[in-house]
N, C-alpha and C positions, 0 to 999 in steps of 0.2 A: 177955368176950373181944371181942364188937364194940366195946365202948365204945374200947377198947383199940387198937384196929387203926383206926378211924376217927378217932384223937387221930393218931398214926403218922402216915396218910396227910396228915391236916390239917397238922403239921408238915412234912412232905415241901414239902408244896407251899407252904409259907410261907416255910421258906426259899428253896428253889429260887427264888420270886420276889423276895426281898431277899438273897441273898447276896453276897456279896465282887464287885464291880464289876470289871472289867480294867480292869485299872491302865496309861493310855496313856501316859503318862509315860516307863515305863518299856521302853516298845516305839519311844520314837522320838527317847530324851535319848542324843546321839551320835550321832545318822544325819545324812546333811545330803541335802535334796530339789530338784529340779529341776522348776520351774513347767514347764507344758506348756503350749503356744500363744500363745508368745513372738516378737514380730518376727524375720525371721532375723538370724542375726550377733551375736544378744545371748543373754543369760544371767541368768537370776532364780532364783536358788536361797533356801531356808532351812535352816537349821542350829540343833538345839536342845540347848541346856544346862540344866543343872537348873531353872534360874529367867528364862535370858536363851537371845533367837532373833540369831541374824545372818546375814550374807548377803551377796549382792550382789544388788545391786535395778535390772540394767541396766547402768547407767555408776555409781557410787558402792557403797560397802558401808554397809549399816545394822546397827541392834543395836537390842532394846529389851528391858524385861524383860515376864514374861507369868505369867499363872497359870493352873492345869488344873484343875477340880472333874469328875472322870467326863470326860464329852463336850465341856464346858463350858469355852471357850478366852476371854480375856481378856488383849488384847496393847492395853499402852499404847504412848503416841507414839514412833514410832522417832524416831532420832537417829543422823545419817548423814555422811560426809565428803560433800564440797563444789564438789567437779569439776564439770566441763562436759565438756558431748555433744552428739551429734547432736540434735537437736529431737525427731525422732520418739522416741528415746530416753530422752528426758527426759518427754514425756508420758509415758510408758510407765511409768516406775519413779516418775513423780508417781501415776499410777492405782493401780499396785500397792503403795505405802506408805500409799494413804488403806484399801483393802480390807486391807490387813494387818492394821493398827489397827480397823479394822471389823469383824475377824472374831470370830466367837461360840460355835462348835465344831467340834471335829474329828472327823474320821474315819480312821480307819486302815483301808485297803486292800491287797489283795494287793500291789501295786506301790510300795505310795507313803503318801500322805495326803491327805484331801481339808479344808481351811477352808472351813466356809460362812458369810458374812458376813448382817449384818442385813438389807442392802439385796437380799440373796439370791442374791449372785454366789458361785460355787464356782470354788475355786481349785485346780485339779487339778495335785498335784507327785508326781513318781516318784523312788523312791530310786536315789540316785547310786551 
């Protein structure tokens, strides 16, 4: 009977710690976000679809595709219309398209989502 009851338990706690991951994907394909501590006057959002992020990034809109393992965020080069803006503007959504593509994983929080990138910059956005 111990032998029995301490297999039980061993199981419990085996799976409990590999079980079914939360699946983020699915908590944020069709939401769109809004970067927080943005210049005023502007506007940097993200928006996800099954495979592909878009947005406006400032004065232009971007798009790229991405992939999600668990936590683990992979956004290749975006690809963006072609306008002009203010300066300060234009640095701004140049800074925010190098960290986009830099970013490594996510986070879902009450509010929003957070990207943290290699370089270690966190990209705090609140759902719209």
């Amino acid at each position: 009977m111990k032998k029995l009851l301490l297999f039980l338990i061993t199981t419990m706690l085996f799976v409990g710690c590999f079980g079914k991951k939360e699946d983020i994907s699915s908590q944020i394909i069709g939401n769109t976000y809004i970067l927080q501590g943005v210049l005023p006057k502007s506007e940097i959002d993200i928006n996800f679809e099954k495979d592909k992020v878009s947005g406006t990034s400032s004065v232009n809109r971007y798009f790229a595709n991405y992939t999600l393992e668990g936590n683990k965020i992979s956004i290749q080069e975006p690809g963006s219309t072609r306008m002009m803006g203010p300066e300060n503007l234009m640095i701004q959504e140049q800074e925010y398209l190098k960290n986009l593509k830099d970013s490594k994983e996510i986070e879902v929080t009450k509010d929003g989502i957070i990207l943290l990138t290699n370089s270690g910059v966190k990209l705090n956005f609140v759902k719209k």
